[in-house]
PAPANU-316144 format. One record per residue (C-alpha): x, y, z negated; residue number from 1. Coordinates in steps of 0.2 Angstrom, whole numbers, always signed. Last residue first. Example, Ala and Ser with C-alpha at 12.3 -4.5 7.8 and 13.67 -1.06 7.14 Angstrom:
+-------+-------+-------+-----+
:     X :     Y :     Z :   k :
+-------+-------+-------+-----+
:   +68 :    -5 :   -36 :   2 :
:   +62 :   -22 :   -39 :   1 :
+-------+-------+-------+-----+
! end
This chain:
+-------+-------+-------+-----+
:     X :     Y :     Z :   k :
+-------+-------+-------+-----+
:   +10 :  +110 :  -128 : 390 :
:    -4 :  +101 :  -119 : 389 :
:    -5 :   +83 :  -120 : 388 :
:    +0 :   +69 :  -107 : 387 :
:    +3 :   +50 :  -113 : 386 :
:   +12 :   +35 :  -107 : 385 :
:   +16 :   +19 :  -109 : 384 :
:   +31 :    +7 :  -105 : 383 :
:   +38 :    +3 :  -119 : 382 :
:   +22 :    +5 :  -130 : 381 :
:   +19 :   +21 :  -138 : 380 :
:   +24 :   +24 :  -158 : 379 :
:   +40 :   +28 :  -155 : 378 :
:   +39 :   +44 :  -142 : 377 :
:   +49 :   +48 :  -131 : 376 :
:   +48 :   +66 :  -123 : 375 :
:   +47 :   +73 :  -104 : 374 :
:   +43 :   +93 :  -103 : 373 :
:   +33 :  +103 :   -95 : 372 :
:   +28 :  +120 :   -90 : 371 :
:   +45 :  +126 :   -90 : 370 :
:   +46 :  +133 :   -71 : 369 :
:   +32 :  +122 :   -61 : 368 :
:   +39 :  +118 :   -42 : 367 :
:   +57 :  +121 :   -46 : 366 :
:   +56 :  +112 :   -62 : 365 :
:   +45 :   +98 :   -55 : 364 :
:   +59 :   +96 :   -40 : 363 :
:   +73 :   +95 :   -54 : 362 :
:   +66 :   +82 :   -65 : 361 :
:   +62 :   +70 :   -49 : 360 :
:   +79 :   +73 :   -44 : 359 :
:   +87 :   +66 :   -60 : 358 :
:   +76 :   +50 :   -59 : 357 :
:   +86 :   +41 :   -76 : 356 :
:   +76 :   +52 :   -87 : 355 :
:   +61 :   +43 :   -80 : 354 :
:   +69 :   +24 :   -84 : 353 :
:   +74 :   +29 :  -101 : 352 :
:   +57 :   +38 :  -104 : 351 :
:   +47 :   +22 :   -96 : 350 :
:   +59 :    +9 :  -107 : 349 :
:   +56 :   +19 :  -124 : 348 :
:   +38 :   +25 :  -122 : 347 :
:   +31 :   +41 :  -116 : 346 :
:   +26 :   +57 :  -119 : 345 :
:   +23 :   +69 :  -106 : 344 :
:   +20 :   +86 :  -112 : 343 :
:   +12 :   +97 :  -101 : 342 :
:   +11 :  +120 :  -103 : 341 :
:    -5 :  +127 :   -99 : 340 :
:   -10 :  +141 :   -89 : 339 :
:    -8 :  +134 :   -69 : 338 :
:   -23 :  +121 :   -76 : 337 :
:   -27 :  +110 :   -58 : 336 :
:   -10 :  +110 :   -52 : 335 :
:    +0 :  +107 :   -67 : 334 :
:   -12 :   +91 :   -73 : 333 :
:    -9 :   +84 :   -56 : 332 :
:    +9 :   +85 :   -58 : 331 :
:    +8 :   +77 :   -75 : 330 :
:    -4 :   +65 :   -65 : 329 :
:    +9 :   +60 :   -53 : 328 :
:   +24 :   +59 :   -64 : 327 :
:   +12 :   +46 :   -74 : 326 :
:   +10 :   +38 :   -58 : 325 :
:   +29 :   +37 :   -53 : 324 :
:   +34 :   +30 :   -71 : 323 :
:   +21 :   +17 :   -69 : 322 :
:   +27 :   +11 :   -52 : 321 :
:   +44 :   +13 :   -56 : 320 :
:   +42 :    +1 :   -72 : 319 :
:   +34 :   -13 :   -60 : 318 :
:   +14 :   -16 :   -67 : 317 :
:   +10 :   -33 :   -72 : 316 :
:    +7 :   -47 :   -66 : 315 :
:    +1 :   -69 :   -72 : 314 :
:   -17 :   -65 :   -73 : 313 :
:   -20 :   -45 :   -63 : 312 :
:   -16 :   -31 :   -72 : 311 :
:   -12 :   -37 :   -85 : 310 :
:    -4 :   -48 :   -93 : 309 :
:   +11 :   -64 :   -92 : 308 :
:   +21 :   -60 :   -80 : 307 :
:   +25 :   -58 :   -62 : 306 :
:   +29 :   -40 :   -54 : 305 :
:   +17 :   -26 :   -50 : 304 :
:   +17 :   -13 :   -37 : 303 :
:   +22 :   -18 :   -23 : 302 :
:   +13 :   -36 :   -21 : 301 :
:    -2 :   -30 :   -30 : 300 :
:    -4 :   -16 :   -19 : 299 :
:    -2 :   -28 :    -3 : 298 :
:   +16 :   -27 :    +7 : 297 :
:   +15 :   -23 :   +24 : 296 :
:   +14 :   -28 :   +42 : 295 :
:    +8 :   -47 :   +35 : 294 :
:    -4 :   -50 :   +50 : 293 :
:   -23 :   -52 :   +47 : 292 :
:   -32 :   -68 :   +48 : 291 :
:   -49 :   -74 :   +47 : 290 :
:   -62 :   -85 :   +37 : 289 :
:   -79 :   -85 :   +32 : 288 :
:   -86 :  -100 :   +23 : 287 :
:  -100 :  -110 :   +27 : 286 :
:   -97 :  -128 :   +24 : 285 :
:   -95 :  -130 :   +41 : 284 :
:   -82 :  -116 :   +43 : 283 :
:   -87 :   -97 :   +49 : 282 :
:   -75 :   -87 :   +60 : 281 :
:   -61 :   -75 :   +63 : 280 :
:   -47 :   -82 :   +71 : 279 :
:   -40 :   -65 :   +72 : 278 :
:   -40 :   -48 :   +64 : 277 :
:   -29 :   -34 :   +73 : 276 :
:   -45 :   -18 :   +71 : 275 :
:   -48 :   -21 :   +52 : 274 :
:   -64 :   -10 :   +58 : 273 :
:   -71 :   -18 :   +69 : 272 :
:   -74 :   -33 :   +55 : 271 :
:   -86 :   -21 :   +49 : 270 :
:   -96 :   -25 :   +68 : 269 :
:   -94 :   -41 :   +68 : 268 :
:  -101 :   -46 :   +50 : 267 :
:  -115 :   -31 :   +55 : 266 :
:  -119 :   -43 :   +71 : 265 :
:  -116 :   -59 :   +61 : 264 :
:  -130 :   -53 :   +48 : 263 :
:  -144 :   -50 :   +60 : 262 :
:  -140 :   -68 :   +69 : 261 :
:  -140 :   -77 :   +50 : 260 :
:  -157 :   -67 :   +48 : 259 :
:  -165 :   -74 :   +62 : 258 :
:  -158 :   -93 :   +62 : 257 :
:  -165 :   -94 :   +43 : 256 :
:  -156 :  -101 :   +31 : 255 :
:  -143 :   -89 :   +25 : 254 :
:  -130 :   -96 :   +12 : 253 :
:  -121 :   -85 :    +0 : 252 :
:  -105 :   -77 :    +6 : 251 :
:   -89 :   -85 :    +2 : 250 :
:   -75 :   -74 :   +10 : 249 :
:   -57 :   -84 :   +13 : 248 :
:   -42 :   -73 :   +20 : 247 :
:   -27 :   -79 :   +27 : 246 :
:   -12 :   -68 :   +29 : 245 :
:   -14 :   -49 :   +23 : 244 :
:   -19 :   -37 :   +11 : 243 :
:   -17 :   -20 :   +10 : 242 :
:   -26 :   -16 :    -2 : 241 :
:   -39 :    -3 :    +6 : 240 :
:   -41 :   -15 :   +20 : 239 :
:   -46 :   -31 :   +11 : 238 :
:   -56 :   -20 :    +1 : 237 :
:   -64 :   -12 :   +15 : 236 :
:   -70 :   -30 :   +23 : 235 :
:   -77 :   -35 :    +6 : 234 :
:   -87 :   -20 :    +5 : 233 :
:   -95 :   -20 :   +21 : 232 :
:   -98 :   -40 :   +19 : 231 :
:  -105 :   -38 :    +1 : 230 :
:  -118 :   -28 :    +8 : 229 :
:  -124 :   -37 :   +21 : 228 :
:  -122 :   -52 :   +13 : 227 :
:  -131 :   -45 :    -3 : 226 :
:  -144 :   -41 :    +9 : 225 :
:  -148 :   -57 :   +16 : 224 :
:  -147 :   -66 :    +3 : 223 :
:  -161 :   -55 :    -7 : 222 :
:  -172 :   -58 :    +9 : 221 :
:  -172 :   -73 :    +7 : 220 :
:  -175 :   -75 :   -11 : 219 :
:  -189 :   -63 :    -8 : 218 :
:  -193 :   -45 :   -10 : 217 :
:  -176 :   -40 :   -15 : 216 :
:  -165 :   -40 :   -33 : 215 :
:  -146 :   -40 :   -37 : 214 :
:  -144 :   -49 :   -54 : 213 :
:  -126 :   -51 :   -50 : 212 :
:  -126 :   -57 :   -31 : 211 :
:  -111 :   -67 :   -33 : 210 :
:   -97 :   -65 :   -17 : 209 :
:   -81 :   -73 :   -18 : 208 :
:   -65 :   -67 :   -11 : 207 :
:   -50 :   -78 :    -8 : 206 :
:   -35 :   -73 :    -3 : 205 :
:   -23 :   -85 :    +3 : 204 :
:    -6 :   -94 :    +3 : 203 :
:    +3 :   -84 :    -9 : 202 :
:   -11 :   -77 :   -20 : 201 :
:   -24 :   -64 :   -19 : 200 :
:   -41 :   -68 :   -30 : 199 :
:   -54 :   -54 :   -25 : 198 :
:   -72 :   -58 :   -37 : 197 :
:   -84 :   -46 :   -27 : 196 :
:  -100 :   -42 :   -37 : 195 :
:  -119 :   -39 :   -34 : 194 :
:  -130 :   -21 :   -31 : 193 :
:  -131 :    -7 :   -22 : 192 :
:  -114 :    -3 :   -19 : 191 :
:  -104 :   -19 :   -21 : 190 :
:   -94 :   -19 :   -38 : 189 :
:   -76 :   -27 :   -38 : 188 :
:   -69 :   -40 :   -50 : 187 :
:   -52 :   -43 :   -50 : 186 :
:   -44 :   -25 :   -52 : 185 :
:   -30 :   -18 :   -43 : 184 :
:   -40 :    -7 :   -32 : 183 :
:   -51 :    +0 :   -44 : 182 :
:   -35 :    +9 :   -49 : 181 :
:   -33 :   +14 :   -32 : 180 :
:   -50 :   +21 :   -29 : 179 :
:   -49 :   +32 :   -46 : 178 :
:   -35 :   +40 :   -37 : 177 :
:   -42 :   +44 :   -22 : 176 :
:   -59 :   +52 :   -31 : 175 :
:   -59 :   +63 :   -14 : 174 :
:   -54 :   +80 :   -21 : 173 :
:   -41 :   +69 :   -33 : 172 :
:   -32 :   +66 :   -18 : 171 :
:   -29 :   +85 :   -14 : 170 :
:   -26 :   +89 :   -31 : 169 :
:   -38 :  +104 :   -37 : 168 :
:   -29 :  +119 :   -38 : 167 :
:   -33 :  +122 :   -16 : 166 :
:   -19 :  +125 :    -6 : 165 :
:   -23 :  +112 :    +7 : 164 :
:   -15 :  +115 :   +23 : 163 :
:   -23 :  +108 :   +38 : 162 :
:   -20 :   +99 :   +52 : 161 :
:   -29 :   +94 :   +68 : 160 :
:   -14 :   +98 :   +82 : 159 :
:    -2 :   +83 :   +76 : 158 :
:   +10 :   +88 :   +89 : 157 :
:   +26 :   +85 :   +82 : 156 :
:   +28 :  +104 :   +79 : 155 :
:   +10 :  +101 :   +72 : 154 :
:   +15 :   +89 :   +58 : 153 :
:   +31 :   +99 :   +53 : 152 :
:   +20 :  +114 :   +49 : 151 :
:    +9 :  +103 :   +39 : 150 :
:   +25 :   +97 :   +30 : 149 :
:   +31 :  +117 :   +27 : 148 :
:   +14 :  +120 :   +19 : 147 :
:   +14 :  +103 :    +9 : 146 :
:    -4 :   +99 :    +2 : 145 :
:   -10 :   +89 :   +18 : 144 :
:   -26 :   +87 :   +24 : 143 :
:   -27 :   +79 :   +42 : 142 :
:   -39 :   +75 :   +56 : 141 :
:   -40 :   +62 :   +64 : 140 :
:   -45 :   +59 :   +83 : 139 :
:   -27 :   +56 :   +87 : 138 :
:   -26 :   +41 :   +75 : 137 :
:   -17 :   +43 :   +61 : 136 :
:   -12 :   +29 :   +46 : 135 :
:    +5 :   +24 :   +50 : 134 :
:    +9 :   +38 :   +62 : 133 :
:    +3 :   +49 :   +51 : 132 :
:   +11 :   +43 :   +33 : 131 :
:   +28 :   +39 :   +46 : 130 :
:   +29 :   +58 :   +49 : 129 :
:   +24 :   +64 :   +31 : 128 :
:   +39 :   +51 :   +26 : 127 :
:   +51 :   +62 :   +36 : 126 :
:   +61 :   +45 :   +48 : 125 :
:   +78 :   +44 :   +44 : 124 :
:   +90 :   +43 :   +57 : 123 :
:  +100 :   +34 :   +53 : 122 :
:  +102 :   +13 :   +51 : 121 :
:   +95 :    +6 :   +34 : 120 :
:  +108 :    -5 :   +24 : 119 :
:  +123 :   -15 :   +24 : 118 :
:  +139 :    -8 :   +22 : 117 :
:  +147 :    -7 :   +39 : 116 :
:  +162 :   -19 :   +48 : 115 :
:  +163 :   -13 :   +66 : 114 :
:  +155 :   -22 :   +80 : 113 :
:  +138 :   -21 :   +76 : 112 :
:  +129 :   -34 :   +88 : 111 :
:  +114 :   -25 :   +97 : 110 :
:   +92 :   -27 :   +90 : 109 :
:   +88 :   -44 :   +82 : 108 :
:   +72 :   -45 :   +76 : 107 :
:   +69 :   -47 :   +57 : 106 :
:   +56 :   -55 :   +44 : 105 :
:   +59 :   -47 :   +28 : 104 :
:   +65 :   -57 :   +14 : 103 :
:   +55 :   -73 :    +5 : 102 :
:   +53 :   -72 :   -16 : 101 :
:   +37 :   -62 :   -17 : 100 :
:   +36 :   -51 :    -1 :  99 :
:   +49 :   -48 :   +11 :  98 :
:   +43 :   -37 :   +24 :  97 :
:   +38 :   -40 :   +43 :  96 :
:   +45 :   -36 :   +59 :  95 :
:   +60 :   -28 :   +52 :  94 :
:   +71 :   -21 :   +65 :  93 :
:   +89 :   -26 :   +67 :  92 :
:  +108 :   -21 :   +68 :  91 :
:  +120 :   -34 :   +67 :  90 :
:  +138 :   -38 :   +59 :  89 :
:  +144 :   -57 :   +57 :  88 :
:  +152 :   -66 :   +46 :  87 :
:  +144 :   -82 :   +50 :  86 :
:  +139 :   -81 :   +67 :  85 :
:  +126 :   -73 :   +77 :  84 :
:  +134 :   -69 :   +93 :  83 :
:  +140 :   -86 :  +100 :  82 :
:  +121 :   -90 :   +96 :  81 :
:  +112 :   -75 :  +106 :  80 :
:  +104 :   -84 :  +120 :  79 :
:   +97 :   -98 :  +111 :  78 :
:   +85 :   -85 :  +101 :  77 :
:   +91 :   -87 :   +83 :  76 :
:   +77 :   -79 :   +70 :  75 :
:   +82 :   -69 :   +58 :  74 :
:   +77 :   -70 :   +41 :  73 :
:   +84 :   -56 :   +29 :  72 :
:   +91 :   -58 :   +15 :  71 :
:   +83 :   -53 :    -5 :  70 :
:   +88 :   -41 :   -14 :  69 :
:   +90 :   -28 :    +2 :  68 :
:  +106 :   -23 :    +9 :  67 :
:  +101 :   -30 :   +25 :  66 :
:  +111 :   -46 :   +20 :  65 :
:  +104 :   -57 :   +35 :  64 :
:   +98 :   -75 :   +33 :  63 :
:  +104 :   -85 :   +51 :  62 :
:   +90 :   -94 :   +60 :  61 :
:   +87 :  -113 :   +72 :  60 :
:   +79 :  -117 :   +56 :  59 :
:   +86 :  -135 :   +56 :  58 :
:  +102 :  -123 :   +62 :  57 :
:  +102 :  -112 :   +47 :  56 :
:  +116 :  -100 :   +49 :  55 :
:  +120 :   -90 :   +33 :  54 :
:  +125 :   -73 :   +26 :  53 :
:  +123 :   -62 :   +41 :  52 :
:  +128 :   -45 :   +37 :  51 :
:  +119 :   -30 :   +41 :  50 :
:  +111 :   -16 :   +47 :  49 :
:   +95 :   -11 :   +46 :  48 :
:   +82 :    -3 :   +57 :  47 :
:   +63 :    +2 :   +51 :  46 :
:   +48 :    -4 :   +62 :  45 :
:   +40 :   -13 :   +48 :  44 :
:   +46 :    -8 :   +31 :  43 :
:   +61 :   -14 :   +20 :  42 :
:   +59 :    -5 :    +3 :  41 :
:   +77 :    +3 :    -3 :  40 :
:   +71 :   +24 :    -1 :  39 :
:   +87 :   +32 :    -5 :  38 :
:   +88 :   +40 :   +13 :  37 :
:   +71 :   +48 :   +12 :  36 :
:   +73 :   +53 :    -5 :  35 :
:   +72 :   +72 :    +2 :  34 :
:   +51 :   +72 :    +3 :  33 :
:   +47 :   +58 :   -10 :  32 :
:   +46 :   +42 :    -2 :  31 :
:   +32 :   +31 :    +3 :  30 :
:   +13 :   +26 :    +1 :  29 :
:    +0 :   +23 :   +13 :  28 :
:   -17 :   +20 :    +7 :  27 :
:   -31 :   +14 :   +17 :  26 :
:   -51 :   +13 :   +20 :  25 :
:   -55 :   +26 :    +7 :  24 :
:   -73 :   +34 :    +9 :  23 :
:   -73 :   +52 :   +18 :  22 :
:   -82 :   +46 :   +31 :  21 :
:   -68 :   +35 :   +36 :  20 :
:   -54 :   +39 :   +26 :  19 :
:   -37 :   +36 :   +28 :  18 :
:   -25 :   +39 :   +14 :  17 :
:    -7 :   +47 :    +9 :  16 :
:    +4 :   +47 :    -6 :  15 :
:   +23 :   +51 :    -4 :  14 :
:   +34 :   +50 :   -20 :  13 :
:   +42 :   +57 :   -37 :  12 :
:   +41 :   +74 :   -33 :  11 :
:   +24 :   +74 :   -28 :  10 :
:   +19 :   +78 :    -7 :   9 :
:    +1 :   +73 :    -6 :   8 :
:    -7 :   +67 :   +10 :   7 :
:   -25 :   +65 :   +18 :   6 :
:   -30 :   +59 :   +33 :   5 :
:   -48 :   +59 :   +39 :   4 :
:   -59 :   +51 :   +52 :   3 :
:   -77 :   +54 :   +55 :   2 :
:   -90 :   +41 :   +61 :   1 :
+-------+-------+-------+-----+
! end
């Protein structure tokens, strides 16, 4: 088994991923290089500032104001309560993030004494740096398409690097992009045959398996290997979206004590893979059933927002997540043709929102001259896109 990271420095963000054989397994996602102190999404490990709002004693916690929209919730250990008062100024850690309308989960680090603004405590940490250590293991090797960002990786002893200077994208090299579309949809195709339907909500995620005209031998046998199957898969999606919390897999029934052994081993052995999984096992009605901690926020719950379309029922796509892809593919389109010149049309509310991203303008002007330009067009949908040549 092989392991790979690969990273893309765009103007608009950070991309990275882990592979595993040169399949996706992860993505990691993050500031553009020089945004690092604008970046406003609470992330594990990452130190705040701030205010406390409100004590809670049924809670036995205090909300923080961390600068984010939503506060913080701070747990009160009995040894810190004539510290953590009203009013107060502290600096803390994020445990976990906020996600849909609850703040991050914190943990108390010093009292601040001095009145601050609330917000992220320096020094900020290079987003190619935290895309390693969030997604490396020392056996990795890496593929990044930033030569002075590979050069920061092995000053920090990332030994296995490797600049990639290629015209082709170094995402799109491993079909990375096509990955996270297919990522936000419901219905997922296992390799070889039957479908995974992925519902994420609140309390759970529930993913059920249908074997979709997949054929075998026998009944038996067919069951057998759609489990298989759909077990491998089942386990990378969960990994490759990020989910976490409770997850529910209904895999069709195996009757025989032979082949139900046969499947547990593989079960075990992809579940390896998630590496922090607990409380894994099978109920008596035969679902599968484990939990993963919530150390970040899922794709859909970062990159979409509630309403009534696509691309899941009841979400769509945030405005900043469809002005950084089309940014994205512009830039993909620079690379691969260095000849041509891009237009980027888009909609009212995208171009309003894209002209607003001042830095993003210049770092695509310093990287591609006049090869593109941004443009509203009437006819497109608020928030659609289209790239053209010139």
């Amino acid at each position: 088994m092989t392991t790979r990271v690969v990273i893309e420095c765009g103007a608009a963000d950070t991309r990275a991923a882990f592979l595993i054989d040169d399949i996706a397994w992860k993505f990691w996602f993050g500031p553009a290089l020089g945004d690092e102190k604008i970046d406003r999404t609470p992330h594990k490990g990452q130190r705040y500032t701030g205010k406390v709002r409100a004590i809670d004693k049924a809670l036995n916690a205090a909300f923080i104001d961390i600068g984010d929209e939503r506060d913080g919730y701070l747990p009160i250990n009995a040894s810190r309560e004539r510290e953590i008062v009203n009013g107060a100024w502290v600096e803390v850690e994020v445990k976990s993030p906020a996600r849909q309308h609850k703040g991050a989960t914190l943990k108390f680090v010093d009292v601040v004494n001095s009145a601050r603004t609330p917000g992220r405590v320096e020094s900020f940490t290079d987003p190619v740096l935290e895309a390693a250590v969030a997604l490396g293991e020392s056996e990795s090797s890496i593929l990044i398409d930033d030569g002075g960002a590979a050069r920061r990786l092995k000053d920090s002893g990332y030994l296995n690097v490797t600049h990639h200077s290629d015209l082709q994208p170094v995402l799109e090299q491993f079909g990375l992009s096509t990955e996270l579309s297919s990522a936000f949809e419901r219905n997922v195709r296992v390799p070889g045959g039957g479908i995974l339907t992925i519902d994420e909500a609140q309390a759970l995620t529930a993913i059920d398996v249908d074997t979709a005209g997949l054929t075998a031998a026998s009944p038996a046998r067919l069951r057998e290997k759609i489990c298989t199957a759909s077990a491998r898969e089942a386990i990378r999606q969960v990994s490759l979206r990020g989910i976490g919390g409770h997850v529910v897999i209904d895999f069709p029934s195996l009757s025989g004590e032979t082949q139900r052994n046969r499947f547990n081993a593989s079960l075990r052995k992809e579940m390896e893979k998630l590496g922090n999984a607990s409380a894994a096992s099978f109920s008596k009605s035969g679902l599968y059933s484990f939990t993963l901690p919530r150390e970040t926020l899922s794709l859909l719950e970062r990159f979409t927002e509630p309403t009534l379309t696509a691309p899941a029922s009841g979400r769509r796509f945030t405005l900043e997540a469809i002005a950084k892809d089309a940014i994205h593919q512009l830039e993909a389109r620079l690379k691969m043709y260095p000849a041509i010149r891009v237009n980027l049309d888009m909609g009212f509310a995208l171009h309003e929102y894209t002209e607003s991203q001042t830095t993003w303008n210049e770092r695509l002007q310093e990287r591609y001259g006049a090869r593109f330009r941004f443009s509203r067009r009437d006819n497109l949908e608020e928030r659609s896109f289209d790239l053209s040549e010139q």
